[in-house]
C-alpha positions in Angstrom: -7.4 -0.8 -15.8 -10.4 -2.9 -17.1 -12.2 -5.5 -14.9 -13.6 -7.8 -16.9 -17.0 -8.6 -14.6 -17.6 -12.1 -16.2 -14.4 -13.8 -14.8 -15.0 -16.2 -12.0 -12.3 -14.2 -10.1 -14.0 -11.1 -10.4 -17.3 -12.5 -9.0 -15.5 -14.4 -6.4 -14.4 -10.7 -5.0 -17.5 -9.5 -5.6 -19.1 -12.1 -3.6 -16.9 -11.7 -0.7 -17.5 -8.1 -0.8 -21.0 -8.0 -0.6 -21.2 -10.8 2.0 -19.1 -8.3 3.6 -20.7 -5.2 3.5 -24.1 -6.8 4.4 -22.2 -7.7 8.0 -21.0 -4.2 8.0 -24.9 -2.5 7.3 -25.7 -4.5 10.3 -23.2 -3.5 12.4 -23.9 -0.1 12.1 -27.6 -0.6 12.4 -26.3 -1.0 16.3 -25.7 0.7 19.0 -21.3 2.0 19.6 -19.3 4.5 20.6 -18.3 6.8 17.3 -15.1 5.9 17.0 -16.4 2.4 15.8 -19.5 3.9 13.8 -17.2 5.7 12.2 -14.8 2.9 11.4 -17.6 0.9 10.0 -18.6 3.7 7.4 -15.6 3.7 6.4 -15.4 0.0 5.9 -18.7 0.7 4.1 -17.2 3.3 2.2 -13.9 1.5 0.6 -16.4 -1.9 -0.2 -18.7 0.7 -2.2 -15.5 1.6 -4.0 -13.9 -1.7 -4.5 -17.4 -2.7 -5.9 -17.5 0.6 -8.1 -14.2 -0.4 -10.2 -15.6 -2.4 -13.3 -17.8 0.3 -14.0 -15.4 3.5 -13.5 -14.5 4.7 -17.2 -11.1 4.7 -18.3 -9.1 7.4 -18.1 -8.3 10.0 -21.3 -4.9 10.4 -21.5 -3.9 13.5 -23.7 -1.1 13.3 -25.9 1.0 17.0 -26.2 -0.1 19.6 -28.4 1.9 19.8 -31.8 2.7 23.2 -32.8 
């Protein structure tokens, strides 16, 4: 999959996304029970991710041996 990081769509996401995790980074700087510390990592953790995708290489896909 290639994510072409120009498009208006593609900065629209990343936009939201990072307006996101900012809100998230604050909300853990606080005080809360673990369960929701540890819900908000992992909200931190997928946005990283999500954010991560246009520059994730492409996969190699091997084609069979010929013998």
């Amino acid at each position: 999959m290639k994510i072409d990081k120009t498009s208006a769509v593609w900065q629209a996401i990343e936009a939201h996304l990072n307006a996101r995790l900012q809100k998230l980074r604050s909300e853990n700087d606080k005080q809360m029970p673990e369960s929701e510390t540890i819900r908000v990592r992992c909200d931190i953790a997928a946005i990283k991710n999500l954010l991560a995708l246009p520059n994730k290489p492409e996969p190699i896909e091997a084609s069979a041996p010929e013998y």
